[in-house]
C-alpha positions in Angstrom: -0.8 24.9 -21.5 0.0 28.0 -24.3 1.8 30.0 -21.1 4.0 26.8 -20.9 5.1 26.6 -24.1 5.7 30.2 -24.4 7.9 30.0 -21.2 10.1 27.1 -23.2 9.9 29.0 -26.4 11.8 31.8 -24.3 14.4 29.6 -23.5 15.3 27.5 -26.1 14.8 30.1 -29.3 17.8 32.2 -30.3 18.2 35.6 -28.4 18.7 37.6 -32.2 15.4 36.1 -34.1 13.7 38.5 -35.4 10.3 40.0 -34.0 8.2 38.3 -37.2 9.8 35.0 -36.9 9.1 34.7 -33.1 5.7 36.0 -33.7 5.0 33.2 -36.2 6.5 30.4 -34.0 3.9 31.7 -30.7 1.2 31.2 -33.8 1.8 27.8 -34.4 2.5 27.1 -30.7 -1.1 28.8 -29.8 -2.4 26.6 -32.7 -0.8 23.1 -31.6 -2.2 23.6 -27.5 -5.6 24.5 -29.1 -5.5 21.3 -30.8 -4.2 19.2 -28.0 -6.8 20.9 -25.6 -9.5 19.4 -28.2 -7.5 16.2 -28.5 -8.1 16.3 -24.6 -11.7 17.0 -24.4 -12.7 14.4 -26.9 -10.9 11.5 -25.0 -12.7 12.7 -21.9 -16.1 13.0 -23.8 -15.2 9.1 -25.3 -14.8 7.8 -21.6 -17.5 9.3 -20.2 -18.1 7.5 -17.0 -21.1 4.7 -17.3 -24.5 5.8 -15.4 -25.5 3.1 -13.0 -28.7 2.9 -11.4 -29.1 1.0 -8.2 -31.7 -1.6 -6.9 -31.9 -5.0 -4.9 -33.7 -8.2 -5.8 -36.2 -9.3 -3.1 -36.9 -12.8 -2.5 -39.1 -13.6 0.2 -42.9 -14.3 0.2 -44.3 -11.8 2.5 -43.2 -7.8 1.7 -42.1 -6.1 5.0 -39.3 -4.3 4.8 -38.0 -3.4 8.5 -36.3 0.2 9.7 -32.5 -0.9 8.4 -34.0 -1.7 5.1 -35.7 1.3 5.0 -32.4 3.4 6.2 -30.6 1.6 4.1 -32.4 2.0 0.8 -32.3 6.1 1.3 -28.7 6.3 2.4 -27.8 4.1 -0.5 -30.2 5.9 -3.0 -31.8 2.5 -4.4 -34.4 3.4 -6.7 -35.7 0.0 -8.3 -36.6 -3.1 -6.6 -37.1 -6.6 -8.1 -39.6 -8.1 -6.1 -40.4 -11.7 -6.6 -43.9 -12.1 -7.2 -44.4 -15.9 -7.5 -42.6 -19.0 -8.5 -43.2 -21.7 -11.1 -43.2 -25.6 -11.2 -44.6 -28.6 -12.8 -47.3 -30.0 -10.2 -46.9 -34.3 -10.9 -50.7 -34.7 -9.6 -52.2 -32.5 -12.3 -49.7 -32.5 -14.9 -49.6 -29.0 -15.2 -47.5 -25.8 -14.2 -48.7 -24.4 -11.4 -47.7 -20.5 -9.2 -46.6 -21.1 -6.1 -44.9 -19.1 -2.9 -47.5 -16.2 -4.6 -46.1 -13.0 -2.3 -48.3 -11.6 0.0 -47.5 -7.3 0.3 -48.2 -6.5 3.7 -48.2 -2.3 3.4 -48.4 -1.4 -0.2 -47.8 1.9 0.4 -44.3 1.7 2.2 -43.5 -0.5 -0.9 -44.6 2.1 -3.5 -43.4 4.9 -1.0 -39.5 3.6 -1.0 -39.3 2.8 -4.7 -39.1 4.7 -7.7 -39.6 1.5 -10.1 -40.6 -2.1 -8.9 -40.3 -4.9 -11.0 -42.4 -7.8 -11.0 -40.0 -10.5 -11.1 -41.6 -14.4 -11.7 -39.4 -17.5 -11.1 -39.8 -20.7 -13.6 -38.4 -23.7 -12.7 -36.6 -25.6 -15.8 -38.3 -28.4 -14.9 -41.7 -27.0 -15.4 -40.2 -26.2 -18.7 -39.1 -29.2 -19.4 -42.8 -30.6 -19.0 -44.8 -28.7 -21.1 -45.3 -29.0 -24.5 -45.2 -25.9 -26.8 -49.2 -25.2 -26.5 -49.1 -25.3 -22.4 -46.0 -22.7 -23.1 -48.6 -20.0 -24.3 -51.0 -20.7 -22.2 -48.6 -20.4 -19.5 -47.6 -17.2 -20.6 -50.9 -15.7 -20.7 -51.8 -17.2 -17.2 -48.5 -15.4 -15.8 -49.3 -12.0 -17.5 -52.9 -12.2 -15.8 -51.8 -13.1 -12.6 -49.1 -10.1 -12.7 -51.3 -7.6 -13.3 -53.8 -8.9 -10.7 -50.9 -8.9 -8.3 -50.2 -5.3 -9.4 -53.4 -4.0 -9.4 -54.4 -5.5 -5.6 -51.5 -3.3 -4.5 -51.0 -0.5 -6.8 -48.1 -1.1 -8.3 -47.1 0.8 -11.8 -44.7 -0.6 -13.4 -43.3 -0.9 -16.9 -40.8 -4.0 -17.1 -41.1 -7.6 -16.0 -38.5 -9.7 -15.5 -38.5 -14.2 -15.8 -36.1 -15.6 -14.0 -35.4 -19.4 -15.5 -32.3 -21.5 -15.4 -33.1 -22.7 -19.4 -30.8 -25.3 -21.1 -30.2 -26.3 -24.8 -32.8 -28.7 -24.3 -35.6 -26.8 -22.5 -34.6 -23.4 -25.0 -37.7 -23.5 -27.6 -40.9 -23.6 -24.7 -39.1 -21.2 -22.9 -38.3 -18.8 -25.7 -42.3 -19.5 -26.7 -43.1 -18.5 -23.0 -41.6 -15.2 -22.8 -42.5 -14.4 -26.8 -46.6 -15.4 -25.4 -46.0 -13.0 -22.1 -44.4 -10.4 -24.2 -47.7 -10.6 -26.9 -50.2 -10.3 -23.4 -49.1 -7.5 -22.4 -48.9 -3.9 -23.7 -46.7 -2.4 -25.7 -44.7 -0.3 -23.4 -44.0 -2.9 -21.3 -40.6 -4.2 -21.6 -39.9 -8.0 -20.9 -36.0 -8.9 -19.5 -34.7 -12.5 -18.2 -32.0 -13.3 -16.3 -28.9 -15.0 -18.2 -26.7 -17.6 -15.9 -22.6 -17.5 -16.9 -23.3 -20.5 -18.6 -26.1 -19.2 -20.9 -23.3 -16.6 -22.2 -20.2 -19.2 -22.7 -22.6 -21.5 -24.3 -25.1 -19.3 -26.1 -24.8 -20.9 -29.7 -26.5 -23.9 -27.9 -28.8 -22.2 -25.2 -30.1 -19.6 -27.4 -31.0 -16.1 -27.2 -34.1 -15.0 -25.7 -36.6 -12.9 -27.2 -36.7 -10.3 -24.7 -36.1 -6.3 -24.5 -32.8 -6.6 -22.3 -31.1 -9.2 -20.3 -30.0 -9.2 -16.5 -26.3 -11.3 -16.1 -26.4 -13.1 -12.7 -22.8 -12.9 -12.0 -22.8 -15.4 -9.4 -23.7 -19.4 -8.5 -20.6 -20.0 -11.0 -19.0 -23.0 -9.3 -20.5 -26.5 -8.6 -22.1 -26.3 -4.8 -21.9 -30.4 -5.2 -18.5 -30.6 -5.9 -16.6 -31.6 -2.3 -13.3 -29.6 -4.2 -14.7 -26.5 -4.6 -14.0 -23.5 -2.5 -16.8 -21.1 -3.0 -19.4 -21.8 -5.7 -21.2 -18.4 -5.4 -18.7 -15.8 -6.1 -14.9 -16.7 -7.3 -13.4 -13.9 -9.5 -10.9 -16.5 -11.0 -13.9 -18.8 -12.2 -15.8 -15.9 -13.4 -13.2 -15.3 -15.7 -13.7 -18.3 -17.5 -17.2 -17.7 -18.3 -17.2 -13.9 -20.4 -15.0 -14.7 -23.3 -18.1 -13.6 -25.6 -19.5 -11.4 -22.8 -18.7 -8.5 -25.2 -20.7 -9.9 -28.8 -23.9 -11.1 -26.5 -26.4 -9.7 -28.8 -28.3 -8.5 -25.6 -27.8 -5.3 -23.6 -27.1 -6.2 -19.7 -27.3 -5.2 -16.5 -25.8 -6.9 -13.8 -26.5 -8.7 -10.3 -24.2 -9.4 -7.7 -24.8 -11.7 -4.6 -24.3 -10.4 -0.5 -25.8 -13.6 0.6 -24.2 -16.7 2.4 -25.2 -20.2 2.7 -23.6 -23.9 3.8 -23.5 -26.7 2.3 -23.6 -30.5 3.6 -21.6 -33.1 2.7 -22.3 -36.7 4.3 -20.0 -39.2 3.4 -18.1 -37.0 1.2 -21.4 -36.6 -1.4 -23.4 -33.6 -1.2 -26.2 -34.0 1.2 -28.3 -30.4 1.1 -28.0 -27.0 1.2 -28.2 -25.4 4.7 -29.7 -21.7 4.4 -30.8 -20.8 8.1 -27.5 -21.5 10.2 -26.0 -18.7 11.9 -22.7 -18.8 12.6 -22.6 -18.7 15.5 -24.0 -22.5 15.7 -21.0 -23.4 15.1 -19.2 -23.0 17.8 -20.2 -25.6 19.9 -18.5 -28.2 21.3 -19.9 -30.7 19.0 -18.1 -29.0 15.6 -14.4 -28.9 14.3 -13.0 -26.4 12.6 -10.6 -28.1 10.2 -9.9 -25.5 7.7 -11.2 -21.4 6.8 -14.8 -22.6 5.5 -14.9 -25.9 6.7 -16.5 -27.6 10.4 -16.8 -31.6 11.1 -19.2 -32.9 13.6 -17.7 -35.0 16.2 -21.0 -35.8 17.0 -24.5 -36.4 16.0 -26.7 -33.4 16.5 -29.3 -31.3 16.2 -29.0 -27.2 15.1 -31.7 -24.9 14.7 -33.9 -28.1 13.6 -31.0 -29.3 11.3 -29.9 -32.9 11.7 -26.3 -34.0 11.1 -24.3 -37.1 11.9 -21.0 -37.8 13.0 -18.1 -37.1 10.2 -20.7 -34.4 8.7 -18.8 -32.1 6.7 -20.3 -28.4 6.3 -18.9 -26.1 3.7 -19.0 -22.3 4.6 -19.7 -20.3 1.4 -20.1 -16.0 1.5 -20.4 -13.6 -0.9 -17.0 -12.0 0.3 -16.2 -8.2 -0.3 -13.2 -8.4 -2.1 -14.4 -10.6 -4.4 -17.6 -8.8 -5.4 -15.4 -5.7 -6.1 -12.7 -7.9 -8.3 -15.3 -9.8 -10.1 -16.7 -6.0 -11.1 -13.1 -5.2 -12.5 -13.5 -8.0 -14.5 -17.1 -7.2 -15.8 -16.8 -3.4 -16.0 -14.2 -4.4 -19.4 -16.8 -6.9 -20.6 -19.8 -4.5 -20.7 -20.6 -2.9 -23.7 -23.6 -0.9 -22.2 -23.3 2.3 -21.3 -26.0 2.8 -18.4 -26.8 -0.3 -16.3 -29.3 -1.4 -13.7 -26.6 -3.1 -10.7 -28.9 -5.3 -8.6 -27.7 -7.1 -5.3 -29.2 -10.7 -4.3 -30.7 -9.2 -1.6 -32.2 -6.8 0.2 -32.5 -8.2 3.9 -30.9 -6.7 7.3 -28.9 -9.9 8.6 -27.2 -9.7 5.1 -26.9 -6.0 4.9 -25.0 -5.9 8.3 -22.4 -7.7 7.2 -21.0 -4.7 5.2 -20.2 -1.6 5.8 -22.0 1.8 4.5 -18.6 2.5 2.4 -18.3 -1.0 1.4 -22.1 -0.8 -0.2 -21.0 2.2 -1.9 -18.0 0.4 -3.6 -19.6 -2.1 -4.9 -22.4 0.1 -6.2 -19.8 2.3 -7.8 -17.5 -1.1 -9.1 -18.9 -0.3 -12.6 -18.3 2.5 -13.5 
C-alpha cells in the first residue's frame, strides 16, 4: 500500500520541491498506510468468522446407525449427536407422567466410537405438563435425572449437557420452568441443562417465559400451521420465518440452532385435516389411483390402500420437504439474528433415506450457512 502512494506522490508533487519537503510528505504518507493497515486488521479481527460445530438430532427408539450414516458422519465431521433417550406423557389410567418409547442402544460402542459428545436429549409432552401440579413437577424432574444416568451408565455414555425438548405455552410455563430448575438441582454441577425454544416461544416470550437453563437450542422449523388446507409448507418457509425473530437478537439466552432435512404428508379429508402421514414414499404416488393437481398436492380418484394407509375418494394429500434452498435462505436470515459467536448447528435427522436426498456439497452448505 506505502509503494502505491509513493508511485502517486511521484506524479502528482511538483518536479522543483525540495528534497526536505518531499521527504516529510513520504513521512506522513508512510504514517497514514500504517494506520489504514491497522484500521484493516481491526475490522477483520471484529468479523471474525463464527465457529460452528456440527451434530444431528436422532429420533428413533432403537440406536443402529447403518454404513451411510457412518460415512456420512466422518465425511461431514459431525462431532455431537442428540440422541433421544425417552419421551414423556401423562398416562389417564394412573394419573401420572409416565417415560415411554425408552431407546434401546444396540452397539454402545459404535455410538461412543462415532461421537465426540452425545447428548441425552428427553421429550415432554405439554400435555403432561399441563397435568401435573407443581409437586409432581419435581418429582418428575428427579425421576428423569435418575433414569438418564441409568440410561448412560448401561451404555457408557459421558456426557456433560442434557437437553428437554417441550413445546411449553403461557399456560403450561411455571411446572415446566419448575421441571427443568428440579433436573438442573439433581444433577451435578458441571452438567449443563439446554431446551429447545419453538419460533413462537421467541416472538412471544414476555408471555411464554424464559427458561431456567444454561443455553437454548432455536428449532428453526414446524413454523406454519400443518392443519391449515392454505398453507404451502409448514416445516420450513424462509418468508414465515421472518416473521418470528424480530427480538431474536435481545433473547436473553445464547442459541444454537436446528434445521430440518425431513419430509412428511399431510391428509386432508373433506378439506379438514385428517392425519399426518410419515412413512409414504414417493413413489406411492404414482399409481393410477392418485392425481396430481398441483407441485405438492395428489387427489385420490379412488378409495385405497398404501403401505397400510387408508384413504378415500376426494383425499387430498399435501406434500411437505425440507427443501435445500430454503434451508440455506432461512440461515441468511438467522446468521444476522444470532448474537453468539460459536454455535452448535444441529439437523432433524440423522437417517440414510433422508440423507440421500442431498448432496455431499449441499450438506456442506448448509453446515457452513452460518457463518
Amino acid at each position: 500500500m506505502t509503494l502505491t502512494y509513493l508511485i502517486m506522490i511521484k506524479h502528482i508533487l511538483p518536479a522543483n520541491m525540495s528534497t526536505s519537503k518531499l521527504f516529510q510528505t513520504i513521512i506522513v504518507v508512510v504514517v497514514i498506510a500504517f494506520a489504514m493497515g491497522l484500521t484493516g486488521c481491526a475490522q477483520q479481527s471484529t468479523e471474525k468468522e463464527r465457529k460452528i460445530e456440527r451434530s444431528f438430532y436422532y429420533w428413533k427408539s432403537v440406536f443402529s446407525i447403518t454404513d451411510y450414516e457412518r460415512k456420512a458422519i466422518a465425511d461431514l465431521n459431525i462431532s455431537t449427536l442428540y440422541l433421544k433417550f425417552f419421551d414423556v406423557d401423562w398416562d389417564k389410567l394412573s394419573h401420572q407422567p409416565l417415560p415411554i418409547a425408552q431407546v434401546r442402544i444396540k452397539e454402545p460402542e459404535i455410538l461412543n466410537k462415532n461421537f465426540k459428545s452425545i447428548i441425552p436429549t428427553v421429550f415432554i409432552t405439554n400435555n403432561c405438563i399441563r397435568n401435573i401440579d407443581s409437586l409432581q413437577a419435581i418429582e418428575l424432574g428427579v425421576k428423569i435425572s435418575t433414569l438418564v444416568n441409568k440410561i448412560c451408565y448401561a451404555n457408557q455414555i459421558a456426557f456433560t449437557e442434557i437437553q428437554i425438548d417441550c413445546d411449553w405455552t403461557a399456560l403450561t410455563k411455571e411446572n415446566y420452568f419448575i421441571l427443568l430448575e428440579s433436573i438442573k438441582k439433581h444433577q451435578p454441577i458441571n452438567k449443563k441443562i439446554s431446551a429447545t425454544i419453538r419460533l413462537h416461544q421467541i416472538k412471544y416470550s414476555n408471555k411464554t417465559g424464559i427458561p431456567p437453563v444454561d443455553r437454548g437450542l432455536l428449532m428453526a422449523y414446524n413454523m406454519g400451521n400443518l392443519k391449515d388446507p392454505s398453507s404451502n409448507n409448514s416445516i420450513l418457509e424462509s418468508k414465515e420465518l421472518k416473521k418470528y425473530i424480530s427480538n431474536l437478537l435481545s433473547y436473553p439466552l445464547l442459541l444454537d440452532v436446528g434445521l430440518p432435512l425431513f419430509e412428511w404428508k399431510i391428509l386432508f379429508r373433506n378439506n379438514i385435516y385428517a392425519g399426518l402421514i410419515e412413512n409414504l414414499p414417493d413413489h406411492f404416488l404414482n399409481t393410477k389411483v392418485i392425481k396430481k393437481i398441483s407441485e405438492n398436492r395428489f387427489k385420490f380418484l379412488n378409495d385405497t390402500v398404501l403401505n397400510g394407509y387408508s384413504f378415500l375418494k376426494e383425499d387430498i394429500l399435501r406434500k411437505e420437504e425440507s427443501i435445500f434452498d430454503e434451508i440455506v435462505a432461512a440461515e441468511r436470515i438467522l446468521t444476522q439474528n444470532l448474537p453468539a459467536k460459536d454455535i452448535r448447528l444441529s439437523l432433524f435427522h440423522l437417517d440414510s433415506l433422508i440423507l440421500k436426498k442431498y448432496t455431499v456439497h449441499e450438506m456442506e452448505v448448509i453446515f457452513n450457512g452460518l457463518h
